[in-house]
Each structure stands twice: as C-alpha cells, then as structure tokens.
mmCIF file of the N, C-alpha and C atoms, coordinates in Angstrom:
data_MODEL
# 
_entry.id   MODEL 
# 
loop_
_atom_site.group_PDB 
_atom_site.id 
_atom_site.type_symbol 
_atom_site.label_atom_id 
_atom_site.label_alt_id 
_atom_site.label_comp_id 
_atom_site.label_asym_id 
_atom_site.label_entity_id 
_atom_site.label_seq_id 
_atom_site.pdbx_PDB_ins_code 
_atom_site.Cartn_x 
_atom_site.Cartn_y 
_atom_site.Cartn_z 
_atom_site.occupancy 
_atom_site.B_iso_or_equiv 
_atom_site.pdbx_formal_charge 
_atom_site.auth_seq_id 
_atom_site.auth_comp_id 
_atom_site.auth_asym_id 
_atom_site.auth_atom_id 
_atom_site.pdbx_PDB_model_num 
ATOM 1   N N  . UNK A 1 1  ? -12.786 -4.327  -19.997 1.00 0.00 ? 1  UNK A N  1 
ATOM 2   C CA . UNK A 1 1  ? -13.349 -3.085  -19.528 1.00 0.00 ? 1  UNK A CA 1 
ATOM 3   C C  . UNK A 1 1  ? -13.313 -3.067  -17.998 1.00 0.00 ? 1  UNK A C  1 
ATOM 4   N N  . UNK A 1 2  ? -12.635 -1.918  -17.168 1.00 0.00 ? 2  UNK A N  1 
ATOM 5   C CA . UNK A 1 2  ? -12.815 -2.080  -15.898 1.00 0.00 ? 2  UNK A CA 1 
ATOM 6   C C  . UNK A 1 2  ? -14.543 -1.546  -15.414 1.00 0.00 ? 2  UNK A C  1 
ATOM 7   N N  . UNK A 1 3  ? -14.779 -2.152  -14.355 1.00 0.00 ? 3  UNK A N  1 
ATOM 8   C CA . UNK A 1 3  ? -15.746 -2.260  -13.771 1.00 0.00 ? 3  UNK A CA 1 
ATOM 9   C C  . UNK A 1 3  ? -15.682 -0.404  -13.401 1.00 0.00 ? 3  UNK A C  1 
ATOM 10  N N  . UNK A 1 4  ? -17.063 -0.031  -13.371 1.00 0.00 ? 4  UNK A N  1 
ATOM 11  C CA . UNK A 1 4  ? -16.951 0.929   -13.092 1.00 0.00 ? 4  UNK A CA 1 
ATOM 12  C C  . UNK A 1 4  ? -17.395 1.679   -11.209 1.00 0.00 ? 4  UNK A C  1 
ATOM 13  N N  . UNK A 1 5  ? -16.581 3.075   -10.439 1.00 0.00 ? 5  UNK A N  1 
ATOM 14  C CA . UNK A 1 5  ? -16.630 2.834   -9.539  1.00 0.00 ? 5  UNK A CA 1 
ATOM 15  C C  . UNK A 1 5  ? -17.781 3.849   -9.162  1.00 0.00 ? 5  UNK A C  1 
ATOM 16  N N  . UNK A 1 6  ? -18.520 3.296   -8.383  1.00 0.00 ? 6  UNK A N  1 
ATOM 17  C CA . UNK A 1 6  ? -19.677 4.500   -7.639  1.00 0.00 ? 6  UNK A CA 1 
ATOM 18  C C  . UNK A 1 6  ? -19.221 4.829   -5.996  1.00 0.00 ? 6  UNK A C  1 
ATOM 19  N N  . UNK A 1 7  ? -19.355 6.107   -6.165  1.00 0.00 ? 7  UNK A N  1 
ATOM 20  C CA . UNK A 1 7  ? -18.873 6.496   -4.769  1.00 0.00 ? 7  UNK A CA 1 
ATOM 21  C C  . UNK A 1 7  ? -20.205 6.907   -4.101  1.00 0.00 ? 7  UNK A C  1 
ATOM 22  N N  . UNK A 1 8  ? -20.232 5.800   -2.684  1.00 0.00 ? 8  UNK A N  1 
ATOM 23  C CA . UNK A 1 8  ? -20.846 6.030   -1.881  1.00 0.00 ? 8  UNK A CA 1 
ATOM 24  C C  . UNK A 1 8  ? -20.471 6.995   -0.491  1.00 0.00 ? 8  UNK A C  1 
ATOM 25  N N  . UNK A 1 9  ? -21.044 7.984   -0.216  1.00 0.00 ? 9  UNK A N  1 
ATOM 26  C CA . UNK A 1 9  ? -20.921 9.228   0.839   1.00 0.00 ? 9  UNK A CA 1 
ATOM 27  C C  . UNK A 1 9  ? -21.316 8.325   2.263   1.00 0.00 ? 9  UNK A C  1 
ATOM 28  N N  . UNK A 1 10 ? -20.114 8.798   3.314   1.00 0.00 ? 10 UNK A N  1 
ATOM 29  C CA . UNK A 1 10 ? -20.627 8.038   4.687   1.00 0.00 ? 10 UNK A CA 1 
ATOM 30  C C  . UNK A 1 10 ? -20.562 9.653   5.271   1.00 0.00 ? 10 UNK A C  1 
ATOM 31  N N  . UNK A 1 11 ? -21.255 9.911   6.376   1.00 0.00 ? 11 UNK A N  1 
ATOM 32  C CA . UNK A 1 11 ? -21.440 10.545  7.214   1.00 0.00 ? 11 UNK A CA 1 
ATOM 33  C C  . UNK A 1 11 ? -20.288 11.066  8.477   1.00 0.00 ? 11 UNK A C  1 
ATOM 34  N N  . UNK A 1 12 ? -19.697 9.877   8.784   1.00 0.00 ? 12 UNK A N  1 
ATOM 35  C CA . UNK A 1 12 ? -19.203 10.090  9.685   1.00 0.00 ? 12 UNK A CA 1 
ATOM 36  C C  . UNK A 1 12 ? -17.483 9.797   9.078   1.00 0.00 ? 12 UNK A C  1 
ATOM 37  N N  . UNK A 1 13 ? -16.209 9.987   9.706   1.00 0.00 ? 13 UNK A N  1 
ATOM 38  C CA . UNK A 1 13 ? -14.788 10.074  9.448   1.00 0.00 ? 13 UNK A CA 1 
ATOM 39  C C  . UNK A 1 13 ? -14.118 8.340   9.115   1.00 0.00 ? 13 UNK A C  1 
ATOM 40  N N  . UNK A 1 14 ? -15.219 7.630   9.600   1.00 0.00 ? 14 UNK A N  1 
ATOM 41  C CA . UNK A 1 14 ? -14.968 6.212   8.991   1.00 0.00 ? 14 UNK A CA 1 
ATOM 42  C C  . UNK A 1 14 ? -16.143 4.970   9.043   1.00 0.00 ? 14 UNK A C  1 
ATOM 43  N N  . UNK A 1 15 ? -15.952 3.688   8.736   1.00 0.00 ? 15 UNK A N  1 
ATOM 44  C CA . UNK A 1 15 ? -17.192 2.610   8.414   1.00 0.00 ? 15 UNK A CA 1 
ATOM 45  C C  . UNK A 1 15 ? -16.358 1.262   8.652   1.00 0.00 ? 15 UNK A C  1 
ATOM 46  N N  . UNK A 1 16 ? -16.945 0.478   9.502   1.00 0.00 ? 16 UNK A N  1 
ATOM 47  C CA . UNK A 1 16 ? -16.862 -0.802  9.106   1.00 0.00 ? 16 UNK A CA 1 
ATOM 48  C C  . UNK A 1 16 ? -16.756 -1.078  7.427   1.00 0.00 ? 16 UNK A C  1 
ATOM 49  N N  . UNK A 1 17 ? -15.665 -2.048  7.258   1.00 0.00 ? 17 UNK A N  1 
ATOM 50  C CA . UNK A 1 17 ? -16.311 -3.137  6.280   1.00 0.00 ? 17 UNK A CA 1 
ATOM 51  C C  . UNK A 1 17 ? -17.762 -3.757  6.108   1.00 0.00 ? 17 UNK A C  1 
ATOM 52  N N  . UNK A 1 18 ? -18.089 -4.504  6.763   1.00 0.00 ? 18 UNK A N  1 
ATOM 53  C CA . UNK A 1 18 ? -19.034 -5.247  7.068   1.00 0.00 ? 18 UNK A CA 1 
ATOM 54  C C  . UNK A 1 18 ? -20.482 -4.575  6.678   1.00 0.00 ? 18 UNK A C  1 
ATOM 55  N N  . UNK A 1 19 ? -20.145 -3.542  7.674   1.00 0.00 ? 19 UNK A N  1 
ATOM 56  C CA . UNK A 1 19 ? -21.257 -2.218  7.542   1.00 0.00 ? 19 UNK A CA 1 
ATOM 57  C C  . UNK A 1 19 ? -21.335 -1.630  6.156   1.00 0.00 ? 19 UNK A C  1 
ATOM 58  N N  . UNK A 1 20 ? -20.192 -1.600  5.534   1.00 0.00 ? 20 UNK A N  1 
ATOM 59  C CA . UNK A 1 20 ? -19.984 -0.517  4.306   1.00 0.00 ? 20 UNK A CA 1 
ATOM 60  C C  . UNK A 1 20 ? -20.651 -1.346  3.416   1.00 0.00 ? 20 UNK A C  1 
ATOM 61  N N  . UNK A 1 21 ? -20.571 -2.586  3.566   1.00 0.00 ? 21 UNK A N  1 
ATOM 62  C CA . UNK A 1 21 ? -20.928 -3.462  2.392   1.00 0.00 ? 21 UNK A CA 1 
ATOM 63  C C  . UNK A 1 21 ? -22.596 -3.187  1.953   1.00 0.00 ? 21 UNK A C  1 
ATOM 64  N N  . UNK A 1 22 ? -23.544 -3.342  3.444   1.00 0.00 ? 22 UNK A N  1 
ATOM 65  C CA . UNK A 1 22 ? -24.850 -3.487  3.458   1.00 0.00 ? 22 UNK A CA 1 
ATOM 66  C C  . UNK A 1 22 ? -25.328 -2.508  3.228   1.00 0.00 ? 22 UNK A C  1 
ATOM 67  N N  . UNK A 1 23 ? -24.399 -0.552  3.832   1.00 0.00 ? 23 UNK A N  1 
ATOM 68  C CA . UNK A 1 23 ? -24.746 0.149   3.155   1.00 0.00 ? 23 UNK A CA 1 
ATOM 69  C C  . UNK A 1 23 ? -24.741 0.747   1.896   1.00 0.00 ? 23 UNK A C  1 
ATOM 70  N N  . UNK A 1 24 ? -23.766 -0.013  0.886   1.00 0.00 ? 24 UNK A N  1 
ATOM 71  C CA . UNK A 1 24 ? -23.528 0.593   -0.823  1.00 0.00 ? 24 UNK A CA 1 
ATOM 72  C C  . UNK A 1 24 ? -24.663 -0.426  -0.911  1.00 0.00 ? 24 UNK A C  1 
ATOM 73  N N  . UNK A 1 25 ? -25.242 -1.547  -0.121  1.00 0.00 ? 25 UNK A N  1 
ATOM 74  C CA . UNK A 1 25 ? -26.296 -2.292  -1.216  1.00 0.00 ? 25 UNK A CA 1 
ATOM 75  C C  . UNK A 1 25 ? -25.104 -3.425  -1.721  1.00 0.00 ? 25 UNK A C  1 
ATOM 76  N N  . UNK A 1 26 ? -23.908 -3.762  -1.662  1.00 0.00 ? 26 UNK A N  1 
ATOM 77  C CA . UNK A 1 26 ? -23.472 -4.588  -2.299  1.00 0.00 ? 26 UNK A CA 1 
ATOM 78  C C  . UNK A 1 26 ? -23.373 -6.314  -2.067  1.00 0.00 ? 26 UNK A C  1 
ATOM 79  N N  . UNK A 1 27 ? -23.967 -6.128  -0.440  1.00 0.00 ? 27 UNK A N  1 
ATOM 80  C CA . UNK A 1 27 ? -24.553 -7.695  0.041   1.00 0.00 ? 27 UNK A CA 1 
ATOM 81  C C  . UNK A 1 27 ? -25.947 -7.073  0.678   1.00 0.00 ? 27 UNK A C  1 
ATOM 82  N N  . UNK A 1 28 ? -26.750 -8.505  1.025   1.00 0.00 ? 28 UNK A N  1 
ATOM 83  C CA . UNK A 1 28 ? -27.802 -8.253  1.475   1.00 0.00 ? 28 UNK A CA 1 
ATOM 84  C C  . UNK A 1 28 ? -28.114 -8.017  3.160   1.00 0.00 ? 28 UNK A C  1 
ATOM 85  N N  . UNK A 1 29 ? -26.986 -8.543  3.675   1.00 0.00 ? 29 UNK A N  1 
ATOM 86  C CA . UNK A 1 29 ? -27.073 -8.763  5.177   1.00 0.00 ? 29 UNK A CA 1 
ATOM 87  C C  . UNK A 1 29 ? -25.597 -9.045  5.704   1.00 0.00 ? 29 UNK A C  1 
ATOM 88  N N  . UNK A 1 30 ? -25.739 -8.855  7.452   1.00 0.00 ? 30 UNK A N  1 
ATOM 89  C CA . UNK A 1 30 ? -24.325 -8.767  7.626   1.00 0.00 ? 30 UNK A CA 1 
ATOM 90  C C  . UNK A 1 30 ? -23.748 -10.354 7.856   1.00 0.00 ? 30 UNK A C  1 
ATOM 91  N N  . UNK A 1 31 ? -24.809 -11.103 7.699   1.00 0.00 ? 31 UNK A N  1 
ATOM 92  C CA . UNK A 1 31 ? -24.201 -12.926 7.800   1.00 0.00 ? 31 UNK A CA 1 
ATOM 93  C C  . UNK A 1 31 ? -23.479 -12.912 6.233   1.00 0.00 ? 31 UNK A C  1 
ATOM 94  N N  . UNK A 1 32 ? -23.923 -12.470 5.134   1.00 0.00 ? 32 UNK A N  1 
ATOM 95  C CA . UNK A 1 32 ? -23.644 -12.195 3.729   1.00 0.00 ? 32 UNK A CA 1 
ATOM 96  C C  . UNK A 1 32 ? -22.278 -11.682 3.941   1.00 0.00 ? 32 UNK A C  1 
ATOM 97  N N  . UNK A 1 33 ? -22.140 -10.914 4.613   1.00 0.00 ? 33 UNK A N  1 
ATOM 98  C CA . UNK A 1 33 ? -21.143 -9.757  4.688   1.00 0.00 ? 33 UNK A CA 1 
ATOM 99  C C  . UNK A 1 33 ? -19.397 -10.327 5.242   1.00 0.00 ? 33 UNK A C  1 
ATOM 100 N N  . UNK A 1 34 ? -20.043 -11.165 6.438   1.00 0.00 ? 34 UNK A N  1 
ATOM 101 C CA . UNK A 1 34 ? -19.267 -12.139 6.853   1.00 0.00 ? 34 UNK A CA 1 
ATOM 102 C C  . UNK A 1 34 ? -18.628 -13.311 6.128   1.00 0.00 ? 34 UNK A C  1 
ATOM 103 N N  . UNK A 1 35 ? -19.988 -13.466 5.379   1.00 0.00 ? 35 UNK A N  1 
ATOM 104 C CA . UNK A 1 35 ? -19.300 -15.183 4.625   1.00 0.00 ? 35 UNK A CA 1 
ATOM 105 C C  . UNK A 1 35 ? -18.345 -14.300 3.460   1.00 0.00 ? 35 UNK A C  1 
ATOM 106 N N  . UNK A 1 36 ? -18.748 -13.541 2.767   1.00 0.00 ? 36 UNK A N  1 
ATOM 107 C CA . UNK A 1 36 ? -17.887 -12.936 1.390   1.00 0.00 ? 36 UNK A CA 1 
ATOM 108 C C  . UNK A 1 36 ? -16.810 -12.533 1.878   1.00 0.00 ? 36 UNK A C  1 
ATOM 109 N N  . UNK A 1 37 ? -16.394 -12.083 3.453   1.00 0.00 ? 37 UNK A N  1 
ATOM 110 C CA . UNK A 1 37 ? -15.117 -11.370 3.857   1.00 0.00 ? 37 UNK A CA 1 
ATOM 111 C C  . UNK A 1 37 ? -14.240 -12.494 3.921   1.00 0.00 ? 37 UNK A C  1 
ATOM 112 N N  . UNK A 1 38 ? -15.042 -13.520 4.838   1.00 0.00 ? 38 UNK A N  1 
ATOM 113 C CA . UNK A 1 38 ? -14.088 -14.479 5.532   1.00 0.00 ? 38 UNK A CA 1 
ATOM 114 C C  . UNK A 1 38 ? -13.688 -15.853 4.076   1.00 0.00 ? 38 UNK A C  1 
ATOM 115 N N  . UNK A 1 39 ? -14.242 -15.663 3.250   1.00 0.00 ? 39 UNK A N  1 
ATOM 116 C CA . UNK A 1 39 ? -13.993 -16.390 2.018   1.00 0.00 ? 39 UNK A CA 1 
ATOM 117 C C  . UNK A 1 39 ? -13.207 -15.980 1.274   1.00 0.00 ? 39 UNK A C  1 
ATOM 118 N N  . UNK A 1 40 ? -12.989 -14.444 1.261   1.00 0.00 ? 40 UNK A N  1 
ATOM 119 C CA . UNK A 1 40 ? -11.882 -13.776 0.458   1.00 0.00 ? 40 UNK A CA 1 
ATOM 120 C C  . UNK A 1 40 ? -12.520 -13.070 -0.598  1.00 0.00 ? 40 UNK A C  1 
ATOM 121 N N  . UNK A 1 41 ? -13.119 -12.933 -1.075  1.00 0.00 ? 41 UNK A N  1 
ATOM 122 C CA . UNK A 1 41 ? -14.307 -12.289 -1.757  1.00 0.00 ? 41 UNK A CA 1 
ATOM 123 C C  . UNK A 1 41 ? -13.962 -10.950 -2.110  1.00 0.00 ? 41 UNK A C  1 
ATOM 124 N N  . UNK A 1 42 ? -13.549 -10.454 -1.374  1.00 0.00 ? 42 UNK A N  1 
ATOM 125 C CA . UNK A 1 42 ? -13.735 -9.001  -0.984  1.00 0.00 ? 42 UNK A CA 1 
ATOM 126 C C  . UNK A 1 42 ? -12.419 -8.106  -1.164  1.00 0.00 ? 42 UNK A C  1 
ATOM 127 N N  . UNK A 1 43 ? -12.045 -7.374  -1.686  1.00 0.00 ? 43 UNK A N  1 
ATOM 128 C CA . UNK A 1 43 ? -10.947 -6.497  -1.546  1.00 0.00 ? 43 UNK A CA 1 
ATOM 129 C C  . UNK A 1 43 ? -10.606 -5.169  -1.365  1.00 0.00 ? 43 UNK A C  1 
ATOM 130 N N  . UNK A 1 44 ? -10.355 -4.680  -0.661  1.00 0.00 ? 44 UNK A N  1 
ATOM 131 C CA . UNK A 1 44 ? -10.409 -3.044  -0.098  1.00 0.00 ? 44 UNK A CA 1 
ATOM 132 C C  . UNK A 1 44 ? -8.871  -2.702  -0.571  1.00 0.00 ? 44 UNK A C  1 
ATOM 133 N N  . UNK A 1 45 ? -9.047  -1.411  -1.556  1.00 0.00 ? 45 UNK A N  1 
ATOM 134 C CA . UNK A 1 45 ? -7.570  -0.956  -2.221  1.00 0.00 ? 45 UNK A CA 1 
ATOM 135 C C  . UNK A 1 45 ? -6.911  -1.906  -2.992  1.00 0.00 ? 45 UNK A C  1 
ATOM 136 N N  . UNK A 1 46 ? -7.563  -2.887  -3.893  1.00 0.00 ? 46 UNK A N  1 
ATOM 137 C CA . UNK A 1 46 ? -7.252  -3.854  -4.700  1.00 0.00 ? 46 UNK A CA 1 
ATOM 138 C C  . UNK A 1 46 ? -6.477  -5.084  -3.487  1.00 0.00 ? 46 UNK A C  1 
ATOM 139 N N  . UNK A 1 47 ? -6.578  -5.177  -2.473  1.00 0.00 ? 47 UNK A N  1 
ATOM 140 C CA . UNK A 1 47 ? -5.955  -6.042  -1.802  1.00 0.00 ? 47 UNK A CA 1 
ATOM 141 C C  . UNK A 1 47 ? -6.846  -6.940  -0.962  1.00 0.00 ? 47 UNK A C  1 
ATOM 142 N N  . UNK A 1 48 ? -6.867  -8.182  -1.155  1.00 0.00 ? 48 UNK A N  1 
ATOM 143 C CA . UNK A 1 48 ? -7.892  -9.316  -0.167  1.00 0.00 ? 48 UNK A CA 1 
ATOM 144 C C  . UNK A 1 48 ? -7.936  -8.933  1.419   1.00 0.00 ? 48 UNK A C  1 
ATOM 145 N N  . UNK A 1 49 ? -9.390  -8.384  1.789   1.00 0.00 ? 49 UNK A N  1 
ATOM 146 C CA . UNK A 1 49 ? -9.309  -7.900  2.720   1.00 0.00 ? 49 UNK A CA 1 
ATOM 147 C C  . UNK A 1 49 ? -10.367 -9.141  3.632   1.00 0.00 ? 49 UNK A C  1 
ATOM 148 N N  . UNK A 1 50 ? -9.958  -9.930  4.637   1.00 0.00 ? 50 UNK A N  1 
ATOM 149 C CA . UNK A 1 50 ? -10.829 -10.884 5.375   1.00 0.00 ? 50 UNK A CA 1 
ATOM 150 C C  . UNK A 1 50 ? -10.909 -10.336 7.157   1.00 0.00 ? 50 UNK A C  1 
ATOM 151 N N  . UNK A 1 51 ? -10.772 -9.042  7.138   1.00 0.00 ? 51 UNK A N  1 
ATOM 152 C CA . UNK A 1 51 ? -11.442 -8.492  8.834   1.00 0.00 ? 51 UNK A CA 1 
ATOM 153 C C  . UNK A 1 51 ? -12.789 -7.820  8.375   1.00 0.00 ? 51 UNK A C  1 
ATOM 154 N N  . UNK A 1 52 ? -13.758 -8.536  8.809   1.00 0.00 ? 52 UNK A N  1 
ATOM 155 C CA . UNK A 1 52 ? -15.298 -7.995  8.278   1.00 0.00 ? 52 UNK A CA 1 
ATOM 156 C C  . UNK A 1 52 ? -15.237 -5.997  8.948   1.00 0.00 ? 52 UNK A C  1 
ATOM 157 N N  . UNK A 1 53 ? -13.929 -6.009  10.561  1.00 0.00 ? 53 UNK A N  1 
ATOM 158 C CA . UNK A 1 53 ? -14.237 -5.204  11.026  1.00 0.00 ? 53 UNK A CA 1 
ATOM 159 C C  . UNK A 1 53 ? -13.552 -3.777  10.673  1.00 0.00 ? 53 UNK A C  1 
ATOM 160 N N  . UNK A 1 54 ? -12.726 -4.310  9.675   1.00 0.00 ? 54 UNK A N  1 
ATOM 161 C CA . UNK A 1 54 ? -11.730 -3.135  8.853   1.00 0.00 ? 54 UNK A CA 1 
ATOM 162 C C  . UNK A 1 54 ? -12.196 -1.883  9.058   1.00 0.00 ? 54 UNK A C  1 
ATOM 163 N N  . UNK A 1 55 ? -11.378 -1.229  9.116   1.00 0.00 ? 55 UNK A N  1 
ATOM 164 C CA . UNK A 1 55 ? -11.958 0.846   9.319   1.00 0.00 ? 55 UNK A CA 1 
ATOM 165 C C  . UNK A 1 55 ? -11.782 1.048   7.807   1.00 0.00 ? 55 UNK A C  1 
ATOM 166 N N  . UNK A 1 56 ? -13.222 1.864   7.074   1.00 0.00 ? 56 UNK A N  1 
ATOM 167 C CA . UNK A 1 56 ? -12.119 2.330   5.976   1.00 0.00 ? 56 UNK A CA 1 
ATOM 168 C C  . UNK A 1 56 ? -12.053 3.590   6.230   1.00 0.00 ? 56 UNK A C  1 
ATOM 169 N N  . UNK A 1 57 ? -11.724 4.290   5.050   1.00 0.00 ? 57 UNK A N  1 
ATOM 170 C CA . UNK A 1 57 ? -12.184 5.892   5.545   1.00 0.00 ? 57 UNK A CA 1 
ATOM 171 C C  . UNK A 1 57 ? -11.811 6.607   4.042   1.00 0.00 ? 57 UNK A C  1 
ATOM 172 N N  . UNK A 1 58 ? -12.381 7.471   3.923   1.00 0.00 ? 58 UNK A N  1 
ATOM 173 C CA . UNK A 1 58 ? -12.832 7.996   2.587   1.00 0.00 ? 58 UNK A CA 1 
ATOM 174 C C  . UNK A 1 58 ? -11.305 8.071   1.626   1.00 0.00 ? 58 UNK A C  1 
ATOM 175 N N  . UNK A 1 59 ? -12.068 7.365   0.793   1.00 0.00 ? 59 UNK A N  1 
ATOM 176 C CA . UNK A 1 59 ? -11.339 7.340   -0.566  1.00 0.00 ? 59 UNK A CA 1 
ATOM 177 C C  . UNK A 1 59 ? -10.593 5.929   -0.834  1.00 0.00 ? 59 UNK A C  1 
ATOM 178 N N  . UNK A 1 60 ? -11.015 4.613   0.124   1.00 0.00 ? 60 UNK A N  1 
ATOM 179 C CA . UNK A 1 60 ? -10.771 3.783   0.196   1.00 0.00 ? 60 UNK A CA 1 
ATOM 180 C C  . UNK A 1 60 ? -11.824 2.600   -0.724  1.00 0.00 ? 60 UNK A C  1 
ATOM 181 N N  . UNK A 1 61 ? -11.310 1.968   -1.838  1.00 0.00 ? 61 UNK A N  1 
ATOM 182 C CA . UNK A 1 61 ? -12.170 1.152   -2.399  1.00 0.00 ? 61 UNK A CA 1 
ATOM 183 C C  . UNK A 1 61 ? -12.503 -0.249  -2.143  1.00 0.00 ? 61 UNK A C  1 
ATOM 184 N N  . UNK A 1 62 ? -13.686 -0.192  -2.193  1.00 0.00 ? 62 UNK A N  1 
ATOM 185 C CA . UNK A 1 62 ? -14.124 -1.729  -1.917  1.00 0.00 ? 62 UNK A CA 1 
ATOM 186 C C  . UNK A 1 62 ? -14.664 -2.443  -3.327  1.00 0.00 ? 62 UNK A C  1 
ATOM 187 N N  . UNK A 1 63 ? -14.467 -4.007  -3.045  1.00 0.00 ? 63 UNK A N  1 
ATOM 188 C CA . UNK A 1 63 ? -14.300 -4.483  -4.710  1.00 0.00 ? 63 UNK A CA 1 
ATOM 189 C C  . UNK A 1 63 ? -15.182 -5.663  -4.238  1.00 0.00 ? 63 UNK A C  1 
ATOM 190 N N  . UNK A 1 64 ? -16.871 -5.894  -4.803  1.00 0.00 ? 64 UNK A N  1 
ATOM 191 C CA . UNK A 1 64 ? -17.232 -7.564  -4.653  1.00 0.00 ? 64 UNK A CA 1 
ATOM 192 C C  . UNK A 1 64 ? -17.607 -7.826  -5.915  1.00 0.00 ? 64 UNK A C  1 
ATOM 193 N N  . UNK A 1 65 ? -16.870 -9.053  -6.510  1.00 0.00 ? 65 UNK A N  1 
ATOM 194 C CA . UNK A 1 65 ? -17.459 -9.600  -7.730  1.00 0.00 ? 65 UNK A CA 1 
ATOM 195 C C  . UNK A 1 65 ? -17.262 -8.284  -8.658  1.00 0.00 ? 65 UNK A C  1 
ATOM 196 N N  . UNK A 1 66 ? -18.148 -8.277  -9.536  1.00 0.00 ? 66 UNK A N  1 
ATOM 197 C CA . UNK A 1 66 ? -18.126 -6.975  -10.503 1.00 0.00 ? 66 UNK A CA 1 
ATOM 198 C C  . UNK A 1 66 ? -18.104 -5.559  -9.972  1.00 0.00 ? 66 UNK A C  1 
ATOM 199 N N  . UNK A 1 67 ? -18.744 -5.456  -8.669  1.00 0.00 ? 67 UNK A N  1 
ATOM 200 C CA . UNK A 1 67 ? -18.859 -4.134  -7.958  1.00 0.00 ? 67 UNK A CA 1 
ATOM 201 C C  . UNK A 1 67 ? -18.195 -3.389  -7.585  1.00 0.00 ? 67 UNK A C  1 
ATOM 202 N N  . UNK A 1 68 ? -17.869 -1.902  -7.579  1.00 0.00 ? 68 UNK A N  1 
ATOM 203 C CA . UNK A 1 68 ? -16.536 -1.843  -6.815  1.00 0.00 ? 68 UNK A CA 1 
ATOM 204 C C  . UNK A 1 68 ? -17.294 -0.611  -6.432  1.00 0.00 ? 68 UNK A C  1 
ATOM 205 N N  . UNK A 1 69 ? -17.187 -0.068  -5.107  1.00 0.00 ? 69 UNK A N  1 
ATOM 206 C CA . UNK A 1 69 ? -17.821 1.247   -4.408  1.00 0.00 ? 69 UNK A CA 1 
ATOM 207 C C  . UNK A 1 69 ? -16.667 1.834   -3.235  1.00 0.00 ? 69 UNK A C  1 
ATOM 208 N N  . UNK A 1 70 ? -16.601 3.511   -3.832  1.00 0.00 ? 70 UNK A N  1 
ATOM 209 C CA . UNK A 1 70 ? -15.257 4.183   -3.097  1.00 0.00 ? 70 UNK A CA 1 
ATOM 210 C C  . UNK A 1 70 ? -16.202 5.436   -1.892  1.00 0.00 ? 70 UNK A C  1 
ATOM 211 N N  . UNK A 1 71 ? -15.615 4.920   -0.631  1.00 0.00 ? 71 UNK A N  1 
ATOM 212 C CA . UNK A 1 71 ? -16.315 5.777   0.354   1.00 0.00 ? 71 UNK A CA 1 
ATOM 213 C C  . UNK A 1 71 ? -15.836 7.084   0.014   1.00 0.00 ? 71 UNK A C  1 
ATOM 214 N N  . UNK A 1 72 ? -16.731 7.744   -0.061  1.00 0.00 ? 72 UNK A N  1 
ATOM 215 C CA . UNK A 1 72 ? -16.982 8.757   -0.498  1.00 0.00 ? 72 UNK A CA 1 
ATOM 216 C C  . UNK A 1 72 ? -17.281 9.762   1.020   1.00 0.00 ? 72 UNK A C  1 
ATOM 217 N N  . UNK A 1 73 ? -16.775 11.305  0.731   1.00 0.00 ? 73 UNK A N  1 
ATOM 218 C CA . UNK A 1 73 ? -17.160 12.644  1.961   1.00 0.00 ? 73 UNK A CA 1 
ATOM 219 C C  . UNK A 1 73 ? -18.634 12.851  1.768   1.00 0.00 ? 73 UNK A C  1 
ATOM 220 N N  . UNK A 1 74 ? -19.429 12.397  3.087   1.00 0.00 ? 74 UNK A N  1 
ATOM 221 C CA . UNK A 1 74 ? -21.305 12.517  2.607   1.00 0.00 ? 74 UNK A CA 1 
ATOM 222 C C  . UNK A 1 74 ? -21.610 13.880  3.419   1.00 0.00 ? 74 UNK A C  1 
# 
C-alpha cells in the first residue's frame, strides 16, 4: 500500500527543506532535521535529497520514513 500524501500549504513561493520538515510536523527540530538529511533519510521527488537547505516549491514531495508531505499553494 503506498503511503499516503498530505499536502501541506506554505505561504510564501518557496521553503527550505529543513524548515519544511519542522513545519509538516514530520521531525521535531532543526538538529532532527539535519541529522535525517545528512544521513539520507529524506527524499524530495522520490530522490535522496542531503542539502538540509534545498528550495522546494509547490508541488514538490517530501518523503521521511512512512511520511510523505507535498507543498502545497497556502
């Protein structure tokens, strides 16, 4: 069964990684945010993404563990 995706709305035309993470709620903090990027953890558009400082910009998916959250127009 694929994981299912919740789209989180950003405000502005783009987001950190790092940032995007703490705001879907999908880590707790940005040291969290860091260790899961720089470990590989993490994948933006199904692809291993390790720059905590990545731009995304809407309609771009982020994937941790079971989670997966698509920036969304807020």
């Amino acid at each position: 069964m694929a994981p299912r995706i919740r789209d989180v709305p950003i405000s502005s035309g783009s987001i950190r990684l790092g940032q995007f993470l703490k705001y879907a709620g999908m880590i707790d903090s940005g040291a969290d945010a860091k260790g899961a990027v720089v470990d590989g953890l993490v994948r933006v558009n199904d692809e291993v993404e390790t720059r905590r400082g990545r731009q995304l910009r809407r309609g771009d998916t982020v994937a941790l563990g079971d989670q997966v959250a698509r920036v969304a127009e807020g």
